[in-house]
C-alpha positions as MATLAB code, in Angstrom:
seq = 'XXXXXXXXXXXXXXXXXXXXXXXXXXXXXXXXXXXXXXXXXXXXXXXXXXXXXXXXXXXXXXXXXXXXXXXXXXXXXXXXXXXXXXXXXXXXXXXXXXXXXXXXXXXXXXXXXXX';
ca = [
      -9.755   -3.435   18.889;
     -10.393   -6.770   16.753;
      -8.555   -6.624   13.294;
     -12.057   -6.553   11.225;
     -10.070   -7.603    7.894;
      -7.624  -10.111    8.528;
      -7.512  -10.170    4.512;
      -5.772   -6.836    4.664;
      -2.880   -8.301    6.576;
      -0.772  -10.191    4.186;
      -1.282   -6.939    1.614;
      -0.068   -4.583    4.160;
       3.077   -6.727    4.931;
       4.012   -7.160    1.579;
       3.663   -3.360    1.347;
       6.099   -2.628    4.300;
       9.649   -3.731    2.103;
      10.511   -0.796   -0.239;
      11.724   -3.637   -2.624;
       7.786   -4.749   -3.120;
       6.888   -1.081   -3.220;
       8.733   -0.300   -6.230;
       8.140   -3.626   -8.075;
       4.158   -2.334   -7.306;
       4.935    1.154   -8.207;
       6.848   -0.479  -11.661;
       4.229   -3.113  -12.058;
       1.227    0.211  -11.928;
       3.042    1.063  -15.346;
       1.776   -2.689  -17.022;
       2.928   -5.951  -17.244;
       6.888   -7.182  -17.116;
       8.811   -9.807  -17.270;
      10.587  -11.124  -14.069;
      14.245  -10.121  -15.407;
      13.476   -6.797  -16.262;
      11.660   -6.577  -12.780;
      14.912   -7.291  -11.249;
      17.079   -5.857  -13.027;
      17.331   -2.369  -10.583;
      18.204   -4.127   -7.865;
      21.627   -4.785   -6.632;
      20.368   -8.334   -5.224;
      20.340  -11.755   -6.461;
      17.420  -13.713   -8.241;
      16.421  -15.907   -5.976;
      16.418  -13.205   -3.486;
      14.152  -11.296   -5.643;
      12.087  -14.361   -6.412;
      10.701  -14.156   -2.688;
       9.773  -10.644   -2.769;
       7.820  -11.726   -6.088;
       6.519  -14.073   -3.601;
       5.415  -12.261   -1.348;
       3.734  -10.254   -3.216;
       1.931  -12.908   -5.271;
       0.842  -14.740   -1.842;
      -0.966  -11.235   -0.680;
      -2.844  -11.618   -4.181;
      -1.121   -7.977   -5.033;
       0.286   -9.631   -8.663;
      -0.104  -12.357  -10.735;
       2.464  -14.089  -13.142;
       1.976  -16.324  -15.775;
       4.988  -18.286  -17.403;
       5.049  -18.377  -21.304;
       7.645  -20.522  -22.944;
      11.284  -19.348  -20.338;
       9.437  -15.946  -19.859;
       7.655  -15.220  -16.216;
       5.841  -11.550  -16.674;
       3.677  -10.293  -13.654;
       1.053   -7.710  -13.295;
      -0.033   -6.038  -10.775;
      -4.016   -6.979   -9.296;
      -5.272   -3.430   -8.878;
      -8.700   -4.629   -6.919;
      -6.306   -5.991   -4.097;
      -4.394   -2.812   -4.086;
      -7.323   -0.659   -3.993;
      -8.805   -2.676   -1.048;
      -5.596   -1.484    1.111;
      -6.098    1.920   -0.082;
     -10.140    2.070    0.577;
      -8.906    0.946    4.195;
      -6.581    4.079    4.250;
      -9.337    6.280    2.884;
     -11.266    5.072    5.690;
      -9.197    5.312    8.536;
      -8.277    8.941    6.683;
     -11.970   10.170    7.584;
     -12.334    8.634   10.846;
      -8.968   10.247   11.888;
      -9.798   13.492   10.184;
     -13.462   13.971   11.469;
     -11.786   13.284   15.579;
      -9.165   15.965   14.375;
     -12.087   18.601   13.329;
     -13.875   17.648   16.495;
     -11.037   18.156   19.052;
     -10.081   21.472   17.190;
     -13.776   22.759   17.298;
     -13.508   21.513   21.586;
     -10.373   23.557   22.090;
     -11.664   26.592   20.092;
     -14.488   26.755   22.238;
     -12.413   26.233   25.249;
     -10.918   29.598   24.408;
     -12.534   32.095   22.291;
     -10.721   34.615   20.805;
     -10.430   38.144   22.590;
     -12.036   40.632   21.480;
     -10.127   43.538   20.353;
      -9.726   46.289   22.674;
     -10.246   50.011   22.246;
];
């Protein structure tokens, strides 16, 4: 099956490191500078700069530099185009579920009870 929204790709990956999760997850809270974005992880800045840009490249935060100060945000249309796919797949998956459970009840039907 053909990926239908290549778009989703880059979101998804940047999604997979539990680094960029939490900076999300912190970021769904408002705006922050870069140092205090950092500053719960045992890892160095520039090491933490590439998550930031990662996440920036998959359009899932912005940052805007103002005088030495770098504060990102989070873009919660990009975010909620990742989840919309999950809804999605959530139904599709849920709807074969209901339909193999309604197969296999009629496969056996219960016994009656005896006397």
């Amino acid at each position: 099956m053909a990926n239908q929204r290549p778009a989703l790709d880059p979101i998804f990956h940047a999604l997979a490191d539990p680094t960029r999760r939490a900076v999300i997850g912190r970021l769904m809270q408002g705006a922050a500078p870069v140092k205090e974005l950092a500053q719960p992880f045992a890892m160095g800045l520039p090491a933490f700069l590439k998550h930031l840009g990662v996440l920036e490249a998959a359009g899932l935060i912005h940052s805007e530099k103002q005088g030495r100060v770098r504060t990102c945000r989070v873009d919660a249309a990009r975010l909620a185009a990742a989840e919309q796919w999950l809804a999605e797949q959530r139904a599709l998956w849920q709807g074969r579920a209901d339909r193999l459970a309604a197969f296999v009840e009629s496969q056996n039907p219960p016994n009656p009870p005896s006397e």
